[in-house]
N, C-alpha and C positions, 0 to 999 in steps of 0.2 A: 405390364404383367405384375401383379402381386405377390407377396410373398410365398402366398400357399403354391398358387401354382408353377411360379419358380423351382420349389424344393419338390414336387411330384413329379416336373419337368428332369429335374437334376438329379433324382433319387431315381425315375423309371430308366433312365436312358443315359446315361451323361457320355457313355462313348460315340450317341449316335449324335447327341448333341456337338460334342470336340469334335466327328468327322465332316460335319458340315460347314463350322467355321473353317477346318484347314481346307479343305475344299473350295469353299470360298478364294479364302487369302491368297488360294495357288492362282486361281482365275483370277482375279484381280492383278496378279504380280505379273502373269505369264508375257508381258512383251517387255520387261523389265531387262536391262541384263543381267540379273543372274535366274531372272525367268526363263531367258533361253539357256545362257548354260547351262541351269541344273534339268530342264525341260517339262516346265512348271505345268505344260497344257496336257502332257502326258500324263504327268501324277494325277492331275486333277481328274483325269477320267477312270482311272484305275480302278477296281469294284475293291480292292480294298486301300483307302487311297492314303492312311495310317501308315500302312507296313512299306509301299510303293516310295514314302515320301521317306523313312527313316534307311532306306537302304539306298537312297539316292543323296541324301543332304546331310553333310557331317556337324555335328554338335561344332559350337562354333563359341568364340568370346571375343571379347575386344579386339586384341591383337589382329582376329582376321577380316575386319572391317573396316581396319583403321585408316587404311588410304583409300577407300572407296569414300567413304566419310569426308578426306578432306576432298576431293575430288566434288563431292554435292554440298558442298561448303560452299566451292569456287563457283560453283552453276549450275553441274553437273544434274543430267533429268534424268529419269529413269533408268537411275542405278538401284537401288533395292527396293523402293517404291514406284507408283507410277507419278508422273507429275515431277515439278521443282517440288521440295523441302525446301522450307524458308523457315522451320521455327526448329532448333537443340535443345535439349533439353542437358541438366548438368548432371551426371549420374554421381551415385554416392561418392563423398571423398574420401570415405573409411578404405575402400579396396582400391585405392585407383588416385593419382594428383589430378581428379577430374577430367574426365571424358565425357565429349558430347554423343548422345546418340539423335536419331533421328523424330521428329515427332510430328505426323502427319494431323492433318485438318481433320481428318475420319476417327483419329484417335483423341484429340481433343475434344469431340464431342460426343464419343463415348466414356470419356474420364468423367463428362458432365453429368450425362445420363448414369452411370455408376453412381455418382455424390447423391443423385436426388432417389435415385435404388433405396438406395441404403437409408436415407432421413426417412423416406416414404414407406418402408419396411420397420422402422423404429417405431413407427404411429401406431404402423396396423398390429404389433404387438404388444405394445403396450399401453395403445388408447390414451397416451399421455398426452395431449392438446395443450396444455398448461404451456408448454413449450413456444408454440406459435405466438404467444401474447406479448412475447418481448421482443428483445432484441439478441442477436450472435456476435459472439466474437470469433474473426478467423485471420490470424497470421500468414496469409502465402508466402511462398518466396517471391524473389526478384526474377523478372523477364525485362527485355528491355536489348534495345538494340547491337548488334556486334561491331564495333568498329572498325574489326579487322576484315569484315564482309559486309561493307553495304547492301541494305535491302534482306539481312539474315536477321533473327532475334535469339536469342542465346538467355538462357536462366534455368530456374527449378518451372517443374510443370503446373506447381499450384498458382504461377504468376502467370502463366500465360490462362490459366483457367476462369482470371477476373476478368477478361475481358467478355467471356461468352455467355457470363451469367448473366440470364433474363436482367431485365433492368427492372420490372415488377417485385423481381424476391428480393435484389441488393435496397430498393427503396426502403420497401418492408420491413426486411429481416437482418440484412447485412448493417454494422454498427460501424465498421473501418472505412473512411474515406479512399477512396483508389490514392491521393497524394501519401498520406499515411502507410498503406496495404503495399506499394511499391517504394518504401523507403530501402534503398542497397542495406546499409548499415543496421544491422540489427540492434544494436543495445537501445542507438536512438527509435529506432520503432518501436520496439518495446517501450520505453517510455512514453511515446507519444500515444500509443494504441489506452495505457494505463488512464494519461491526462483524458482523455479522449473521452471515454469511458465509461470513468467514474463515478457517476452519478445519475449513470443510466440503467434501466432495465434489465440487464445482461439475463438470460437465459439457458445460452446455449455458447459454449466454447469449443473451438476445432483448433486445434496445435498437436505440436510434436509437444511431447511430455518435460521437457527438459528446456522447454523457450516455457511453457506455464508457470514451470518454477518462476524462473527470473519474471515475468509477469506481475505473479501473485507478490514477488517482495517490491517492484515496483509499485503496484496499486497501493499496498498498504501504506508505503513510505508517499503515496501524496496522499493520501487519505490523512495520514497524522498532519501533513505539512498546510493541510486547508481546514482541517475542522480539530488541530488540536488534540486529538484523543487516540492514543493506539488501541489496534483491534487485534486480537490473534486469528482470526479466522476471515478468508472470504468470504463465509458465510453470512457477517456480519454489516457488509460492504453492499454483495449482493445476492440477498436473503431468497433470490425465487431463482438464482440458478439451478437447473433440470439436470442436465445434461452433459460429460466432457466427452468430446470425439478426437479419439486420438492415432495419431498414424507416427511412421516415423522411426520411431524406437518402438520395444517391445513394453506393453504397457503394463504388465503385472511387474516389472524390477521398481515401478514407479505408485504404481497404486494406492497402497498403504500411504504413504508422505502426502500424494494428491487428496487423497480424502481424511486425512488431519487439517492440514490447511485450508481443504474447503470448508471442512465443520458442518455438514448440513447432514440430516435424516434422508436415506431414501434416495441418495445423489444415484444418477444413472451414468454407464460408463457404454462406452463402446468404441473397440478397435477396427482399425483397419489396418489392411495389406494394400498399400499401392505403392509402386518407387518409379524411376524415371522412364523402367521398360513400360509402363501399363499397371492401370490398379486391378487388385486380383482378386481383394475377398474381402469379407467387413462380417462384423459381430450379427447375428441376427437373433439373441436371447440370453436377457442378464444373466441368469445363472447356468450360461455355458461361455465360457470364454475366449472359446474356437471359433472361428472364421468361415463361413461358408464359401466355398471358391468360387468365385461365378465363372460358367462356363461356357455363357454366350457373351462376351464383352470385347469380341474381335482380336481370341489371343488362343492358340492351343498351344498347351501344356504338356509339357515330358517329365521325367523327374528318374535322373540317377541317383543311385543309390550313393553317399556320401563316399565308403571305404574304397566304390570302385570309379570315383570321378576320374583319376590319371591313368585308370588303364587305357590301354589302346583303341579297343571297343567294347566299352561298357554297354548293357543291358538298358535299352532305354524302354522305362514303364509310362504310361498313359492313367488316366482316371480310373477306368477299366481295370489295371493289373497291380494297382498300389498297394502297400498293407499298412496295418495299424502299427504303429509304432517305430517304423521303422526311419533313417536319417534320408532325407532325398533333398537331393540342390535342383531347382527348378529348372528348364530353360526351356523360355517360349518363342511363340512364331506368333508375328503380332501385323495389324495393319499401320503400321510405320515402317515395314521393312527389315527386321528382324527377323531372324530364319532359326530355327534349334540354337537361341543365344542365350548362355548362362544368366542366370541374375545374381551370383554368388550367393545366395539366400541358402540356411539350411533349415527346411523344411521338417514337419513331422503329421501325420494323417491323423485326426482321434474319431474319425468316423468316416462314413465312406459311401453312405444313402442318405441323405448328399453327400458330396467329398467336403471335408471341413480340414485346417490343416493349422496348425500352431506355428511361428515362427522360432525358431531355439538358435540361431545363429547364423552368421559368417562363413562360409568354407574357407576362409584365412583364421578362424578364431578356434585355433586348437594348438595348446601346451605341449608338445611333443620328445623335445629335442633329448631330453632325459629319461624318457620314457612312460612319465605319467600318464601322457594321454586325457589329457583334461579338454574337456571340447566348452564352448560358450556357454552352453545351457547346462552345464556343471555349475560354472563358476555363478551366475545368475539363482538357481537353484539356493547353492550357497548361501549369498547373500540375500535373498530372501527368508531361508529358513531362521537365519544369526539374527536380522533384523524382528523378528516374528518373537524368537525366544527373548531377545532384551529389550523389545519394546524402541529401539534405536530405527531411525529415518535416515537412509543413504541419498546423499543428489548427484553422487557420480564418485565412477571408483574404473581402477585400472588393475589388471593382473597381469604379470611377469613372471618368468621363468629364473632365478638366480644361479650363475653357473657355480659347479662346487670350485673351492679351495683348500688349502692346508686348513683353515681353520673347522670348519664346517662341509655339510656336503648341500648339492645343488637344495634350492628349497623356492617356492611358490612368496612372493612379496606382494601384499595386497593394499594399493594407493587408494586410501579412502575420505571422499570426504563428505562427512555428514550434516546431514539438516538437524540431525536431532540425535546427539553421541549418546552410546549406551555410557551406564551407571559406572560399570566395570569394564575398561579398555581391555585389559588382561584376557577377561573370562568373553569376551567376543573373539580374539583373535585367537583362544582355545575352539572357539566353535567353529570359527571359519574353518580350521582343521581335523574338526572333529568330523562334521557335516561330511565334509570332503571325502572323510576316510568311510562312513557309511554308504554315499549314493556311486563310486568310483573303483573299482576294484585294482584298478590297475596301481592308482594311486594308494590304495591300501599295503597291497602286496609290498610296495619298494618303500611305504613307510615303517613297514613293519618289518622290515629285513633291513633295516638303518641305514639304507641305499638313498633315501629322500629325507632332508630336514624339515624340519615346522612351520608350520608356515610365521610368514612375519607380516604383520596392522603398521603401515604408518599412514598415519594419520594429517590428512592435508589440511591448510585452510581453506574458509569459504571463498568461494570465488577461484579455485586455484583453476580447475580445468577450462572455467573460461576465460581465462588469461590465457591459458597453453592455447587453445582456437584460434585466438587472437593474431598468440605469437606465430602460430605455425600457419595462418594462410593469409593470402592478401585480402583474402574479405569472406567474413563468415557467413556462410548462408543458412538455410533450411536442413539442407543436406549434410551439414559438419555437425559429426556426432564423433564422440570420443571412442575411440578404439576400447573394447572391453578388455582384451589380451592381447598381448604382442610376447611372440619366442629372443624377439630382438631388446635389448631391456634398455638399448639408450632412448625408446621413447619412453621408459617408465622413468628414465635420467631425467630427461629434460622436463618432463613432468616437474619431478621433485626439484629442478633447480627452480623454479617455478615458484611451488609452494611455500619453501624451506630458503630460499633465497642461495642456495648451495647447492654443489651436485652431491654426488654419493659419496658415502665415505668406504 
């Protein structure tokens, strides 16, 4: 199906489209056990099988899975899916010390079919063919066997995704060898992918925003170490890159910096939503930066409202009843066996013929404890507009909450460390709190009543958060991305003991 008629599909209908996948998924599940308990074959016939399915199946997260999970770890068959599960997937490490969820053979080959959506929907709008003539570069995570279950596979879902790619398009188009593409250890993949490379066609790059960095400083440093001459741009390295497709983190805190470094005219961008539950939406037009949801991909969709996620029974909306603007944490019902399961993602609609949806945070990333009320996409915001005004490049920053003292009162500390430091440290860390006090009211109100102090820039060095990764897990993957805020400040500590070689003073 192409593009066009995708979005008249998704634009006429999109609730009858979600009633037929969940319709589906219930039939599919129904001789499962929790297909008989929740009585899956019932819902499924129900004439509204939406409303039938949400008064019968309670919004669910980790915690209510977690021993069904080890249980289909051990062997366990048709416990949330139908069939053994034999492949985990690692879900983010930002909310969670790693949790596997489940990821079935029907959902891998719809991840597939999504990637090739998505490049196939890039052509037909932008006629760009220039593309096809080279070569990609794409960083997966790690898959690879469990030792503590033989006969199980355990990783990020982009490694198990190398194995089902045509062997036609990896010849073609894929530039990373599988030895290379399932390297555990990141820093040395990175380097290898850089050596690997470098003196290749490159075209098209797919990463998380935050491995590209470290990438690009890798490339240039063998680029000087073989031909002697430093370059300041990728651009200049490889002159006919098209293309960066990016997932993972949010791409516009990184934008700006990616397209200095790349240095090319005309460079094309494009996001994507997909994480270890299922991919969910991808960019389908440069000059909109919104994500169109796909809403046949073997996954229906709910979305509560952020302020009322911990009530009791929250309001749960569909495609159907969404609004613009408004905060909603996702959770879906997927063909891997997930039922109304959170994704902790906070969501935001900028359109809704078709449903298109911004990513803006966490529902752990909100400043609270003092009262500010500062949520992810404040601080992001933030840091965006401060970089914008001084012309300064961010590669990664932390915000914390400071409790007050005799000396001062509680105040916002902002761990920053930059690609490209503004002129005036001073008159940045005025902005960060200036910014703050314009887009935040709540933040205004208790600055302006001298209930909140100013905010405070310190300033890390390079390399510092990817030290803290390091330190803080047994092995970095795809998935380990640096916490934007934390209410708790000994991870801004240990940050800082990090950077600074000292803890706080």
């Amino acid at each position: 199906m192409v593009l066009g008629q995708r979005i008249r599909r998704f634009t006429q209908a999109p609730s009858l489209v979600q009633a037929k996948v969940l319709r589906r998924l219930l039939l599919q599940a129904r001789h499962t056990e929790w297909g008989h308990r929740y009585r899956f074959d019932s819902l499924a016939r129900a004439p509204d099988v939406v409303a039938a399915y949400q008064a019968a199946m309670p919004l669910s997260s980790y915690d209510r899975i977690a021993d069904d999970m080890q249980r289909i770890r051990q062997g366990a068959a048709n416990v949330l899916w139908p069939g053994h599960i034999r492949q985990f997937a690692i879900s983010s490490g930002t909310a969670s010390a790693g949790r596997l969820l489940p990821l079935s053979d029907e959902m891998i080959r719809r991840n597939i079919r999504f990637g090739y959506g998505a490049a196939l929907d890039y052509l037909w709008t932008t006629r760009n063919l220039r593309v096809l003539r080279g070569r990609q570069i794409s960083m997966p995570g790690y898959a690879g066997e469990d030792s503590q279950y033989p006969g199980t596979r355990v990783g990020e879902v982009s490694g198990f995704l190398l194995d089902v790619v045509p062997a036609q398009f990896r010849f073609l188009y894929r530039n990373v060898p599988r030895r290379i593409a399932l390297m555990p250890h990141w820093k040395n993949k990175i380097e290898a992918v850089a050596a690997h490379a470098l003196d290749l066609d490159i075209r098209v790059i797919t990463t998380v925003p935050t491995w590209a960095l470290a990438l690009f400083q890798s490339v240039r440093e063998r680029y000087y170490q073989r031909y002697g001459t430093s370059v300041q741009t990728i651009g200049a390295i490889w002159p006919n890159l098209q293309l960066f497709i990016s997932g993972g983190v949010a791409l516009r805190t990184y934008r700006r910096l990616l397209e200095s470094i790349i240095g090319l005219p005309d460079m094309h961008f494009m996001e994507t939503y997909g994480a270890s539950e299922g991919f969910f939406a991808y960019q389908v037009a440069q000059e909109d930066t919104s994500m169109m949801l796909h809403l046949d991909n073997g996954i229906f969709y709910e979305f509560v409202r952020l302020e009322d996620l911990h009530s009791p029974a929250p309001d749960r909306f569909t495609v159907a009843d969404v609004e613009l603007g408004v905060r909603y944490v996702p959770h879906v019902t997927t063909c891997s066996g997930l039922w109304a399961y959170s994704v902790g993602d906070v969501v935001r609609f900028t359109d809704l013929r078709p449903p298109k949806v911004q990513v803006v945070g966490r529902t752990a990333e909100v400043l609270d404890r003092y009262g500010e009320k500062v949520f992810g996409e404040h601080v992001r915001k933030v840091m965006e507009l401060a970089c914008r005004r001084s012309g300064a490049h961010v590669a990664d920053f932390h915000v914390t909450a400071r409790p007050p003292s005799k000396a001062r009162m509680s105040f916002l500390e902002w761990l920053v460390e930059f690609a490209d430091p503004p002129q005036d440290r001073g008159q940045f860390e005025q902005d960060l709190d200036a910014i703050l006090l314009q887009i935040n009211r709540h933040y205004q109100i208790r600055r302006n009543a001298g209930a909140y102090g100013a905010a405070l820039l310190t300033v890390l060095p390079s390399g510092t958060f990817t030290r803290w990764l390091e330190a803080s897990r047994e092995r970095v993957n795809i998935q380990a991305k640096v916490p934007r805020m934390s209410e708790d400040h000994t991870l801004a500590d240990a940050i800082k003991a990090i950077g600074l070689g000292r803890g706080v003073e």
